[in-house]
Residue frames as a rotation matrix with the C-alpha (Angstrom) as fourth column:
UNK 1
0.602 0.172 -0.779 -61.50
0.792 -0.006 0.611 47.85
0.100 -0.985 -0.140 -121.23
UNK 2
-0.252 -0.938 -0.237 -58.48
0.850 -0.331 0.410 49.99
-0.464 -0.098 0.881 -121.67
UNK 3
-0.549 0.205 0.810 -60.13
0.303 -0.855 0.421 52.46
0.779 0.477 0.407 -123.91
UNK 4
0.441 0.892 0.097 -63.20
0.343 -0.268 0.900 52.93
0.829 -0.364 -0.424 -121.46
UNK 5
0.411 0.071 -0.909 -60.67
0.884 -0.273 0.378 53.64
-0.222 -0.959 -0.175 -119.10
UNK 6
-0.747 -0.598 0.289 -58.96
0.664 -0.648 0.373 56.20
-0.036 0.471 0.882 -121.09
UNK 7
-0.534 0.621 0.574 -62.40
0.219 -0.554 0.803 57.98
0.817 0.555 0.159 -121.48
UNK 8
0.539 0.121 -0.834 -62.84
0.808 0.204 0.552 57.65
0.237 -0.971 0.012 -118.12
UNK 9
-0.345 -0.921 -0.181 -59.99
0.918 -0.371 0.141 59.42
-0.197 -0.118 0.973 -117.48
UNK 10
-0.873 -0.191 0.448 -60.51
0.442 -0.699 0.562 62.09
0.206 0.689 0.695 -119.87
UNK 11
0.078 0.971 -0.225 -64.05
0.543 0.148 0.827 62.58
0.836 -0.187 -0.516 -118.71
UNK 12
0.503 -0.413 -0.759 -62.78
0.804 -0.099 0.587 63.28
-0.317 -0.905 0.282 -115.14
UNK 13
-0.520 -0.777 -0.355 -59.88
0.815 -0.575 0.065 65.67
-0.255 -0.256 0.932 -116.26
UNK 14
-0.753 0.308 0.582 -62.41
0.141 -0.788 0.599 68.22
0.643 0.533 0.550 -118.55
UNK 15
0.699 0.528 -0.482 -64.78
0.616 -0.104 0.781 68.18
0.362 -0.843 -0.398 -115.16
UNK 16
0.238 -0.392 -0.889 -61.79
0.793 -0.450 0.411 69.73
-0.561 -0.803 0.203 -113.47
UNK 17
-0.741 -0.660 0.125 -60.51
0.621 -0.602 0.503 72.02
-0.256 0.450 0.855 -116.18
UNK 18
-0.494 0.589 0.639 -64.43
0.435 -0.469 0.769 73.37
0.753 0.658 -0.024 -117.06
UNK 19
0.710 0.629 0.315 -65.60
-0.103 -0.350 0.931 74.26
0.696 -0.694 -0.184 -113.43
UNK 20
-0.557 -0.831 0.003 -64.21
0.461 -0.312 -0.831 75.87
0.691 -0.461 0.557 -110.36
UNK 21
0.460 0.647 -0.609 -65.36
0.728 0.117 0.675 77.35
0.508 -0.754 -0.417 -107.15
UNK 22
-0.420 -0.696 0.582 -64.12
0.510 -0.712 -0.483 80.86
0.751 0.094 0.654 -106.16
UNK 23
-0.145 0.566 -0.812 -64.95
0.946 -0.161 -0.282 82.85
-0.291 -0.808 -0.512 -102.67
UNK 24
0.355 0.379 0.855 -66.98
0.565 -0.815 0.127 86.18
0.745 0.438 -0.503 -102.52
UNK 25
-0.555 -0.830 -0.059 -65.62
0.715 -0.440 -0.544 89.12
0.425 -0.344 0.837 -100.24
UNK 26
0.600 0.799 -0.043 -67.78
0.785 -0.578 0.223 90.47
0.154 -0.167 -0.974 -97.99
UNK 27
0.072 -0.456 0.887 -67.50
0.009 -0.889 -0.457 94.45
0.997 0.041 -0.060 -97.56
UNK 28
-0.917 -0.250 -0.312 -67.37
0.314 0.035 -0.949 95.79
0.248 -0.968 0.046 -93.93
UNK 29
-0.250 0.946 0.206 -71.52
-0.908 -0.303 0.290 96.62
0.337 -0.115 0.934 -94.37
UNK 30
0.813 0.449 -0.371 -71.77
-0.319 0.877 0.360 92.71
0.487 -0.174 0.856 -93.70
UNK 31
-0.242 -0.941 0.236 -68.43
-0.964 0.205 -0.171 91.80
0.112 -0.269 -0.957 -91.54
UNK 32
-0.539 -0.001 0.842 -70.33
-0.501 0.805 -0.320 88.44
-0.678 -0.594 -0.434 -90.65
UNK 33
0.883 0.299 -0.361 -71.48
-0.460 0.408 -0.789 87.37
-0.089 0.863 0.498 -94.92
UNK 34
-0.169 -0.964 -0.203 -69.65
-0.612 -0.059 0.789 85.04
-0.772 0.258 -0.580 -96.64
UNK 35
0.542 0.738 -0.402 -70.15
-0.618 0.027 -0.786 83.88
-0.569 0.674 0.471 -99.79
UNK 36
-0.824 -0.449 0.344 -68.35
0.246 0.263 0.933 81.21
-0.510 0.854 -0.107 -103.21
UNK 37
0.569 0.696 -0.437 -69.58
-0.766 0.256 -0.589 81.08
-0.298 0.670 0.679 -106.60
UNK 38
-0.399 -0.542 0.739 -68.99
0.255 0.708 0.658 77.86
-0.880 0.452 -0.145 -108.40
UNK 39
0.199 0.195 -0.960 -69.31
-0.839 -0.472 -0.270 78.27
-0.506 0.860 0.069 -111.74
UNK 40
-0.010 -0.103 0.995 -69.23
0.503 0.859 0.094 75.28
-0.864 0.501 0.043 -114.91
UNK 41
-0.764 -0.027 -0.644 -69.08
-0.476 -0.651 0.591 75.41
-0.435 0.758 0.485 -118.39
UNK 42
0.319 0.780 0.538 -72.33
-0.065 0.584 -0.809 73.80
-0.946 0.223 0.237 -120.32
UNK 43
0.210 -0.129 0.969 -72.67
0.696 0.716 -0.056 72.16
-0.687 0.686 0.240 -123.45
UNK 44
0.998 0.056 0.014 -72.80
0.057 -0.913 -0.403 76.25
-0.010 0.403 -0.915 -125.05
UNK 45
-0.152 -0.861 -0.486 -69.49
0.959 -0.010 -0.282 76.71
0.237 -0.509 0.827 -123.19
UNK 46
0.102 0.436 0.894 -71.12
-0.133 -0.885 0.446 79.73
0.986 -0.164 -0.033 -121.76
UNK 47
-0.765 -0.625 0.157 -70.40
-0.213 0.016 -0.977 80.12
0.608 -0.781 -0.145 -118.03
UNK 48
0.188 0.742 -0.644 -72.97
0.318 0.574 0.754 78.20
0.929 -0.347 -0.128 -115.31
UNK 49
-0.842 -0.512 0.171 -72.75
-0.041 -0.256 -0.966 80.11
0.538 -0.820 0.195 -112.14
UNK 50
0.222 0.486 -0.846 -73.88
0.554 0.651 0.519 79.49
0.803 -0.583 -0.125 -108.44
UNK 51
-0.734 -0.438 0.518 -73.54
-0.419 -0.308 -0.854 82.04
0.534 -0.844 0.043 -106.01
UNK 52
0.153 0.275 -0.949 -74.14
0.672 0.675 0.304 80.62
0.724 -0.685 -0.081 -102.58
UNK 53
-0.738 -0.415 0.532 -74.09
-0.446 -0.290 -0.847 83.08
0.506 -0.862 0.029 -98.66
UNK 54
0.288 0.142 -0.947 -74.40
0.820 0.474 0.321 82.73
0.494 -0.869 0.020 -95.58
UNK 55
-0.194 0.082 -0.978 -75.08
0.934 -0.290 -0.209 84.99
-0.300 -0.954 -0.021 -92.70
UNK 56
-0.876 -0.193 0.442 -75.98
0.403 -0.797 0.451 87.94
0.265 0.573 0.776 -94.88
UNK 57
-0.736 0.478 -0.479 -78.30
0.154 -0.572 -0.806 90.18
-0.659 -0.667 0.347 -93.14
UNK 58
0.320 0.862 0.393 -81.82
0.874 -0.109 -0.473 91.22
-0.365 0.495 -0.789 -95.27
UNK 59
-0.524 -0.805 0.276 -80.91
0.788 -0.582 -0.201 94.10
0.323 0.112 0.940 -97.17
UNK 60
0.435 0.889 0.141 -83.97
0.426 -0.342 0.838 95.83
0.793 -0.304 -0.527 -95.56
UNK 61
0.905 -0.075 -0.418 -82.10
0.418 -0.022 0.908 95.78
-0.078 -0.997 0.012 -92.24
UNK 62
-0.231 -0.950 0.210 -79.00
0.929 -0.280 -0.243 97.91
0.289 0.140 0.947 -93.83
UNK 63
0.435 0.457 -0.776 -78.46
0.551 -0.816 -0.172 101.28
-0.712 -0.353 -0.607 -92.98
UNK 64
-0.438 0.898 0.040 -79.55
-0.837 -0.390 -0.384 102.74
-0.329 -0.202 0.923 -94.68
UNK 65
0.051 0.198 0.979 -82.37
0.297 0.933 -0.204 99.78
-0.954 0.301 -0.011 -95.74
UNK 66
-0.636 -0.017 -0.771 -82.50
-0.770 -0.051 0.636 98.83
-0.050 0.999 0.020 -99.36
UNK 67
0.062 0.968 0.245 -84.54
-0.914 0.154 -0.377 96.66
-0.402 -0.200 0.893 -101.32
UNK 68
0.979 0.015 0.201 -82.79
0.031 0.974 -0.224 93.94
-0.199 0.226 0.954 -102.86
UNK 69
0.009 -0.972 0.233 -79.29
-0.307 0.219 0.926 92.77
-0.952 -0.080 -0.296 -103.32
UNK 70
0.875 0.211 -0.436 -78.52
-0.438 -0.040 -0.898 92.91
-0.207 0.977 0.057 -107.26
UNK 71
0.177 -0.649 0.740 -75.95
0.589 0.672 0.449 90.54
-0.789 0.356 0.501 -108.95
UNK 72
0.863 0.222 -0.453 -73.55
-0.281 -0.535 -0.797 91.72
-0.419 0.815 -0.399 -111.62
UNK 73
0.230 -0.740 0.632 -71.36
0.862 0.456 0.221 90.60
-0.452 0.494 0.743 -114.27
UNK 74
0.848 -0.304 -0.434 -68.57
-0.437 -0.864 -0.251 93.07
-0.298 0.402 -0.865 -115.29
UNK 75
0.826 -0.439 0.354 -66.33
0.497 0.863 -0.089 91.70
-0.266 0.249 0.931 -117.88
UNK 76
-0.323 -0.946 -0.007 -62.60
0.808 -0.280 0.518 92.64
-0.492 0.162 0.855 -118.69
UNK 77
-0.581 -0.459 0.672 -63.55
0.704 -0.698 0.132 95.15
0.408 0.550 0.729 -120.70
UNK 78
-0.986 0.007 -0.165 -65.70
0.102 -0.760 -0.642 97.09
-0.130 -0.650 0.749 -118.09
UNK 79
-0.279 0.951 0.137 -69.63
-0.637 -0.290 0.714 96.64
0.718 0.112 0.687 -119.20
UNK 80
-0.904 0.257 0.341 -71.19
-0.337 0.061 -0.940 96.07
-0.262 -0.964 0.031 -116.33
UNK 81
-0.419 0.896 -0.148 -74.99
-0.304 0.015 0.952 93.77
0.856 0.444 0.267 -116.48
UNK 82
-0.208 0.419 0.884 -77.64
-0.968 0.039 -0.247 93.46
-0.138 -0.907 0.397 -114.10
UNK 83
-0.565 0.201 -0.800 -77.82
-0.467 0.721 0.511 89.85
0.680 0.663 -0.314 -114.20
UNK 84
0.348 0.862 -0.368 -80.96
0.330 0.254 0.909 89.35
0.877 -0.438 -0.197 -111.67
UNK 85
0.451 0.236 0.861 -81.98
-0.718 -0.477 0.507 89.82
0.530 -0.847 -0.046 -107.56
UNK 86
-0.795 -0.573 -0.199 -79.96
-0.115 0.465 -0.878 87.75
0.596 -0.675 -0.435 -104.81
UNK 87
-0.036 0.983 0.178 -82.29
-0.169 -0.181 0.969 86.12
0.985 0.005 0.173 -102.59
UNK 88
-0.865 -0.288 0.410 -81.99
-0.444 0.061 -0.894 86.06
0.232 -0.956 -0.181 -98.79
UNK 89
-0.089 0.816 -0.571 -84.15
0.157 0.578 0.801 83.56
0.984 -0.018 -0.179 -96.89
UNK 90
0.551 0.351 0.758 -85.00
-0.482 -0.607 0.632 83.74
0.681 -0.713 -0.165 -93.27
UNK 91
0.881 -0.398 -0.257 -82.19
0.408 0.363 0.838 82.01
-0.240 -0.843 0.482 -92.49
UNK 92
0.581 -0.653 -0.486 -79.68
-0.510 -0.758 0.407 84.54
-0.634 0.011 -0.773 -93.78
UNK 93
-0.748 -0.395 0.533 -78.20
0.510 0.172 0.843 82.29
-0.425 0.902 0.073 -97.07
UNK 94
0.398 0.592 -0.701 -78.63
-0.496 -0.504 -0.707 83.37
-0.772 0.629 0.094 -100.58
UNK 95
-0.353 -0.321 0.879 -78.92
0.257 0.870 0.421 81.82
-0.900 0.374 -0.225 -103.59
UNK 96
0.672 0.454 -0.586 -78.78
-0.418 -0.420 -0.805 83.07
-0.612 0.786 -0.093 -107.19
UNK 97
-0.242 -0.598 0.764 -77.76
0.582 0.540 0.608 80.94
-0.776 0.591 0.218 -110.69
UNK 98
0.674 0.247 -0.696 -77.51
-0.487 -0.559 -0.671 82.30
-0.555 0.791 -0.257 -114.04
UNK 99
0.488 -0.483 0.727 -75.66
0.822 0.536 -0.196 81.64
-0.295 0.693 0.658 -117.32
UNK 100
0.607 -0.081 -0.790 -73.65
-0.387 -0.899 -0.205 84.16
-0.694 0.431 -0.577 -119.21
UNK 101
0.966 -0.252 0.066 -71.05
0.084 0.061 -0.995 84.10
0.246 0.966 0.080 -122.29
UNK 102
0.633 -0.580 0.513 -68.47
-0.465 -0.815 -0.347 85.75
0.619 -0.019 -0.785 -120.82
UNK 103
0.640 -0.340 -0.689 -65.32
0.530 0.844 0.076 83.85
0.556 -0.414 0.720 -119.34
UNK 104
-0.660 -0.724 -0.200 -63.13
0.611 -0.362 -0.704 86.63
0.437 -0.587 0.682 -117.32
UNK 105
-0.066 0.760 0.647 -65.44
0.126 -0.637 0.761 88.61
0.990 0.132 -0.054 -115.79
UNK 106
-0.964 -0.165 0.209 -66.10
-0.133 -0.379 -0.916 90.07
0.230 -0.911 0.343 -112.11
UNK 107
0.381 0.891 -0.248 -69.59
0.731 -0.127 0.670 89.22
0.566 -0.437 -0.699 -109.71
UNK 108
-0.933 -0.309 0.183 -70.46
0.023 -0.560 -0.828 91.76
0.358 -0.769 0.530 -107.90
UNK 109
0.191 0.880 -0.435 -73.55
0.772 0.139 0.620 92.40
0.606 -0.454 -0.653 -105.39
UNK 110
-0.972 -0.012 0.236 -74.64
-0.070 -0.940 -0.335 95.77
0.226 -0.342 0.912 -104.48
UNK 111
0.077 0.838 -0.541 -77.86
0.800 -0.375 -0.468 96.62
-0.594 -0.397 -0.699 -102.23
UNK 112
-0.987 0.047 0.153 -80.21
0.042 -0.849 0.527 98.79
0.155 0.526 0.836 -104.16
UNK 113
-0.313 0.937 0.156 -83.52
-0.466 -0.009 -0.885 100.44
-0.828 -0.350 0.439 -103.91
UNK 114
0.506 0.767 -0.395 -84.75
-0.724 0.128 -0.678 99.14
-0.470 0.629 0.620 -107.09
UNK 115
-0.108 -0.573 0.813 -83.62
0.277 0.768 0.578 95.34
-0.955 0.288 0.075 -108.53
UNK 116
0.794 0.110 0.597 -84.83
0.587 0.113 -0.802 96.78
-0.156 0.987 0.025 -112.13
UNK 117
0.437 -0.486 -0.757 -81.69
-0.420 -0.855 0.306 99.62
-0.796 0.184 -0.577 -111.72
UNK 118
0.981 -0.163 0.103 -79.28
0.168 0.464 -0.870 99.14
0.094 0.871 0.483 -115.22
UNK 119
-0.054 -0.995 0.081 -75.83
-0.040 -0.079 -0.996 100.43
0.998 -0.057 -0.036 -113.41
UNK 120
0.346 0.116 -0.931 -74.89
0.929 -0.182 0.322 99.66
-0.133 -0.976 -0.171 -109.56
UNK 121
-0.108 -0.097 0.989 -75.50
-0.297 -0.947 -0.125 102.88
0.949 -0.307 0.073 -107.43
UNK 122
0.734 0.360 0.576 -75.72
-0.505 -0.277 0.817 101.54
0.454 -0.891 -0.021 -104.36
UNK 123
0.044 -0.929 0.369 -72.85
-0.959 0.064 0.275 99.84
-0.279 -0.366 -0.888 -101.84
UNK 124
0.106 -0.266 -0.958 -71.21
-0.594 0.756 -0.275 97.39
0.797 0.599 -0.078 -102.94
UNK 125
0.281 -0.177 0.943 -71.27
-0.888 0.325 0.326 93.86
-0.364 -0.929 -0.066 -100.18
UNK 126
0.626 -0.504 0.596 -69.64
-0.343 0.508 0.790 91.74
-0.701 -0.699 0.145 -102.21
UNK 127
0.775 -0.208 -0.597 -67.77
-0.622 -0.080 -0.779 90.80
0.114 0.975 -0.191 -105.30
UNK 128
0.466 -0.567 0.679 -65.51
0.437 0.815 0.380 87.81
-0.769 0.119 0.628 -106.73
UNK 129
-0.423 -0.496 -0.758 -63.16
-0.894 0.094 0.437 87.18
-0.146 0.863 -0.484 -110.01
UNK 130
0.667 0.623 0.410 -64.13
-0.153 0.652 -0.742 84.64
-0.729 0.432 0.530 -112.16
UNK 131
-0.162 -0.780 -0.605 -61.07
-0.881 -0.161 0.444 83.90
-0.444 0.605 -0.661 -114.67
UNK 132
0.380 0.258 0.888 -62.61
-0.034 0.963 -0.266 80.38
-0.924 0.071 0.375 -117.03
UNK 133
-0.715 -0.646 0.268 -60.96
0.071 0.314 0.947 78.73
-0.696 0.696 -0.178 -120.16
């Protein structure tokens, strides 16, 4: 009984130490977005992220419009990847998961005309830190 709670235990503490839940920062193009990612670590120990907004306008309806809202991971040492399209639903949340390798690393989300672009050129509307073991 005593052991199963001990693994119990331990179970529980490497849940908190492998996953976390960080807000995103909207720019002043969206004063009324707001955004977290949570993020885990899987069985890889590669990084399980979840970004999650709310109230984030279509990026159509920026001025100027664009055509999709692009996710990126830029890690400590500055390489920047497209790591897929943010989707916006017609109630103004978005929702975009991915995996990556990388455990210190910045999200950003920039409105662009083209989700296939390979560096952000367009404004940036939001952007976290990420900082996992």
């Amino acid at each position: 009984m005593r052991r199963l709670l001990v693994s119990l235990i331990v179970v529980l503490l490497c849940g908190v130490v492998w996953a976390g839940e960080v807000p995103l920062v909207a720019s002043p193009l969206v004063p009324a977005a707001a955004g977290r990612i949570s993020y885990e670590h899987d069985r890889n120990r590669n990084i399980k992220l979840e970004i999650k907004t709310k109230h984030l306008a279509a990026p159509e309806r920026l001025t100027p419009p664009k055509n999709s809202y692009v996710v990126w991971i830029r890690s400590s040492d500055g390489q920047t990847q497209n790591a897929g399209v943010l989707k916006i639903n017609s109630d103004l949340e978005g929702s975009f998961t991915t995996t990556t390798p990388v455990k210190a690393f910045d999200v950003l989300i920039t409105a662009e005309d083209s989700p296939a672009v390979s560096q952000p050129s367009g404004p940036e509307i939001m952007h976290g830190s990420i900082q996992a073991q």
